[in-house]
Steps between C-alpha positions, in 0.01 A plus 500: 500500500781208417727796729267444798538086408851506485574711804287236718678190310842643677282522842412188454870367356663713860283312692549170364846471507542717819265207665702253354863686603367596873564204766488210274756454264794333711210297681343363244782505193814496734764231458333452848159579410233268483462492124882550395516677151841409362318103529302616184716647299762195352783700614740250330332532186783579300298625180471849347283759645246560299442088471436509816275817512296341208423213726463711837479852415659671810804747515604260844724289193752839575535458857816422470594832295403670748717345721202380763290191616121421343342630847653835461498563153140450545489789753706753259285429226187557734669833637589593168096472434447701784701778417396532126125474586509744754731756262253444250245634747657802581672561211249372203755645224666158521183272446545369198505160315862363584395614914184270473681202282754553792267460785336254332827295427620510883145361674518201171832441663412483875202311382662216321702418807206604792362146483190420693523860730468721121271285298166648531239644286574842604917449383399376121239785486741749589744293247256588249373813594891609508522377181198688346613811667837496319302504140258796633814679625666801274819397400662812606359764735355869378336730688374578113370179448132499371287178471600316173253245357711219623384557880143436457611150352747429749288600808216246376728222598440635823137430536529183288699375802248617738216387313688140513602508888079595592315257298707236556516571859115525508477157269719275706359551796193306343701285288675340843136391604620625834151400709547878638528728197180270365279568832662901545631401902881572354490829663375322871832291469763760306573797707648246798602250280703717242871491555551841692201649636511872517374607846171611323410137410362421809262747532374368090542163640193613719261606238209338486470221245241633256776768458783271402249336229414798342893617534617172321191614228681811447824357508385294193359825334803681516753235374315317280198776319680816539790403308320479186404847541890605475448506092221674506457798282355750741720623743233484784453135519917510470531691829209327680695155411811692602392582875309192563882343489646763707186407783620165484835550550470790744306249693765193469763757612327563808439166586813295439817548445559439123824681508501738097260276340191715544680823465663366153141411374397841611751628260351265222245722521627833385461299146109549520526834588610833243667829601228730558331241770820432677638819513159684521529728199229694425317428155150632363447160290221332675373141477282475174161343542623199335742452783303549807192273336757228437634521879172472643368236307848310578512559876095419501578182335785443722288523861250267308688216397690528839154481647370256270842232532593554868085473647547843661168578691404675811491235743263442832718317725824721331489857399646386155515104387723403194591182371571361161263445250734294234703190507848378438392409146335784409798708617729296308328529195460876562913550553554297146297773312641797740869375426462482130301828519742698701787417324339598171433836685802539564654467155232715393583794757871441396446566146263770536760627726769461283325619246414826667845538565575481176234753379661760772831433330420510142259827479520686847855483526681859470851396584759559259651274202730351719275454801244325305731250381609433825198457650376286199794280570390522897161387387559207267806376793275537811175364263717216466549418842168580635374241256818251595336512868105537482544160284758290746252631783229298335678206606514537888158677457311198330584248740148606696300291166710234372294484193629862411870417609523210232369703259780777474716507250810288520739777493387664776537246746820421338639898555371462837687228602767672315515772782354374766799503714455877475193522684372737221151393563318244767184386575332610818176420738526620827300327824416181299405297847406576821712337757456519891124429455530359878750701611807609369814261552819610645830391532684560889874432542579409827816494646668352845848465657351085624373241257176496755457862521387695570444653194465890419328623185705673245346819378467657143505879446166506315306209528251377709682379785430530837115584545520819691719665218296626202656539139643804421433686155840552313374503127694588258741261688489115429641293760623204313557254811180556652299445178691183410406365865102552396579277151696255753185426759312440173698174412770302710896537571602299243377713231678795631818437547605859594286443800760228603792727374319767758509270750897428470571868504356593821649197692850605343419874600555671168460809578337659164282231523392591851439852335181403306330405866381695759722747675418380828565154437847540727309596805266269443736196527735684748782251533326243344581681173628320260279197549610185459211315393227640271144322421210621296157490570174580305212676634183609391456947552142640481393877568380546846092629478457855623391418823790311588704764347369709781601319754839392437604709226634235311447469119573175430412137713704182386403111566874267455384281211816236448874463482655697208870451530703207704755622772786632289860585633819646370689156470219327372677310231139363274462947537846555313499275302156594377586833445796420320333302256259776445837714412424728766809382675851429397460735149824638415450917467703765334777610708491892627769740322318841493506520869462895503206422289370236768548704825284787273220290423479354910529893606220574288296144646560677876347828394143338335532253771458807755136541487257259346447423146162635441620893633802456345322497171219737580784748625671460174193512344395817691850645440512502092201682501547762733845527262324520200248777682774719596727488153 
């Protein structure tokens, strides 16, 4: 079983930082780039390395041993990802705990520098993920290896971690108070107002609304009762929690483009799951009586108190009519007793756990002398840290009840704080708020040789753009430009200032900036490329219904709301001078010595850069397992 997890955490790993390496790096980290990398760094920090690791833990503090600038140390450390998640694919003999601690090592270094275009839930979950991966790891490789009593404690970690990402994701959507989530319409706004709609969004987007209620219902069920049913003690309610997350993730995959996220929660839940399930082995022990009473009576309960809460009923104006039956205060008082309650649980299934560990170890074990010391050794070092994380996750964890966060102990929020630049473990809650409840907003550039205009729009590669052009589905790929334009429309200008940054490097032409937009942008603009003069305006995208679908084929309609940006230009002196005091201009950088090194790394930029991200991956993807098929 932790095989199967650990050969998907590399999938997920190659993907991640092939995403990251393919297009984007000079564009967004370049000295050029909107977000310049060597600005974060304190390159004339004159201190000792591992100072200034302790205070932001990236390998980037050696750029200069290796003889290159921030930007493209950033892409060798990326590539060097690459290549040892994708040899630990084929080649599994090598997938072992110093491969993980060094995967996990290089994305904590692109991340401490990736700014606003890496900090999202998904990066500190794979942070933490990578980290719990390198403890259920072997530390060396045998094809001899057989399951030692550490594993089963290790892999728990696993679905503690998923327990924590669905219920909290479930919880906060009610905690927000988010007027959708309380009446179930979220679903009638989300598929066109998510941040890349897959292509099959539309056609959800046109579900009746009785449908979207009772979706949101079973959205709730999933994240926020299912969960619970993780520690349960018969393995049938295990695997019916187990593939009520893998429907709601198959079904976010196929309607937006959430780049690994979904796929690395799939992988979470291999943890609920044992050997002879997953692999399909045959075995004559059948569910006792006990066990399938239990399950019934538990999934009974389960369609009741769904029933009962959410006022599920056949309906005469709708086939089925939901809405729910409790209110903010009862659900508040409800989370305080589920909070305390799951994290006792929890404990609870980490002792027993740990204790049944120990039992295999101390009277099942047939090893020899030597190989029961060592494994006692394994247990009482990897018992250890198990412990050292299950209690610093309490921290992030208890922050859904306030009442239960002050009432940890001391030293637990002191060790977290301890670490916490480490990213070891994070609090999550996915889809808090609904946004784009009348339409979803949207940023358009616009660009023109004259002051007057005319003005031409600029186009993204993935975003909703012009209205005749469709998104296009490119998961596992995240496209870091276009997503950060969906946060932008939610706020203003001045509280993005890579927008502005943006902004300056299309009117100077930078050319790996110019990568991150649409290909066609050059015969768009014809001559009129670069443009001089660049404005920003806000508008307002809804789904077109079906029957205006059918007549013009478009997906999307758009109403101009407002002004988003003024009239920038090149020499616009308030524009550099604003970016300069935002230290995206005028940062001294590291000067370039390893040019062989360099001209390397941009030959290996040309050859993702031939075909778009999302094949690239899929062909790498598709390419270590055909590899591993045919060895």
């Amino acid at each position: 079983m932790y095989g199967s997890y650990i050969s998907f955490c590399l999938h997920l790993i190659l993907c991640a930082n092939t995403r990251i390496h393919s297009h984007s790096f000079s564009g967004l980290y370049g000295p050029n780039g909107i977000l310049p990398s060597h600005a974060t760094l304190g390159i004339q920090d004159k201190r000792h390395f591992f100072d200034k690791f302790w205070e932001n833990p990236t390998l980037l503090h050696l750029a200069p041993v290796f003889g290159l600038t921030v930007s493209y140390c950033m892409e060798l450390f990326a590539l060097t990802g690459i290549l040892l998640s994708f040899l630990g694919l084929v080649y599994q003999k090598i997938c072992n705990l110093f491969i993980f601690f060094t995967l996990w090592l290089l994305y904590l270094s692109l991340y401490k520098v990736g700014q606003t275009f890496l900090h999202f839930q998904w990066d500190i979950m794979l942070l933490e993920s990578g980290f719990i991966t390198i403890v259920v790891a072997p530390i060396l490789f045998s094809e001899k290896r057989k399951t030692t009593p550490r594993d089963q404690l290790c892999f728990w970690l696993v679905k503690w971690l998923l327990f924590r990402l669905m219920f909290a994701s479930g919880v906060v959507k009610l905690t927000s108070k988010c007027p959708t989530w309380w009446n179930l319409s979220a679903l009638t706004v989300h598929y066109e107002s998510q941040c890349i709609p897959a292509p099959l969004a539309w056609y959800l987007h046109q579900s009746p609304v009785w449908f979207h209620k009772l979706s949101v219902v079973a959205t709730y069920v999933i994240e926020i009762a299912l969960p619970f049913l993780f520690f349960a003690p018969f393995r049938k309610l295990r695997l019916f929690s187990c593939y009520g997350q893998m429907l709601l993730q198959v079904m976010i995959i196929a309607s937006g483009n959430y780049n690994f996220f979904n796929l690395l929660t799939i992988t979470f839940c291999f943890s609920l799951m044992d050997d002879r399930h997953l692999f399909g082995l045959q075995n004559n022990k059948k569910a006792s009586a006990m066990e399938n009473t239990v399950t019934g009576i538990t999934l009974g309960l389960l369609i009741y108190f769904t029933v009962l809460w959410f006022g599920i009923d056949l309906g005469k104006e709708v086939p089925v009519h939901s809405e729910i039956q409790f209110s903010a205060k009862d659900f508040e008082r409800a989370l305080k007793l589920a909070v305390a309650t799951s994290i006792a649980i929890g404990a609870i299934s980490f002792f027993f756990t740990a204790c049944t560990s120990l039992y295999d170890l101390v009277f099942r074990s047939r090893s020899s002398l030597f190989e029961y010391i060592l494994n006692v050794i394994q247990y009482v070092t990897y018992f250890t840290v198990a412990c050292f994380l299950f209690g610093i996750s309490l921290v992030p964890y208890s922050t859904l009840d306030p009442a239960t966060r002050t009432s940890l102990p001391v030293f637990l929020n002191r060790w977290h704080g301890q670490f916490d630049q480490f990213h070891l473990t994070s609090s999550y809650g996915l889809f808090r708020s609904m946004t784009g409840v009348n339409g979803r907003p949207e940023v358009i550039l616009e660009g023109a040789t004259e002051l007057q205009g005319p003005y031409n729009e600029i186009s993204f590669k993935y975003k909703p753009g012009q209205i005749e052009r469709p998104c296009p589905f490119i998961v596992p790929y995240q496209p870091r430009l276009d997503w950060q334009m969906w946060f932008a429309a939610l706020g203003t200008y001045h509280h993005n200032p890579w927008l502005v940054s943006l902004t300056y490097r299309i009117l100077t032409n930078e050319s790996d900036v110019i990568n991150l937009l649409d290909s066609n942008i050059y015969n768009e603009f014809e001559e009129d490329w670069p443009p001089k003069y660049i404005k920003g305006s806000l508008y307002t995208y809804k789904y077109t219904s079906s029957s205006d679908h059918s007549v013009t084929d478009n997906s999307w309609k758009r109403t101009r709301v407002s002004d988003y940006l003024p009239i920038f230009s090149s020499e616009h002196e308030p524009l550099i001078k604003y970016l300069e005091n935002q230290r995206i201009l005028g940062q001294p950088d590291l000067t370039l010595t390893n040019t062989l090194l360099a001209s390397f790394l941009d030959k290996v930029w040309v050859i993702c850069s031939a075909t778009e991200p999302h094949i690239f991956i899929w062909a790498l993807l598709v390419s270590a397992f055909v590899v591993t098929r045919l060895s």
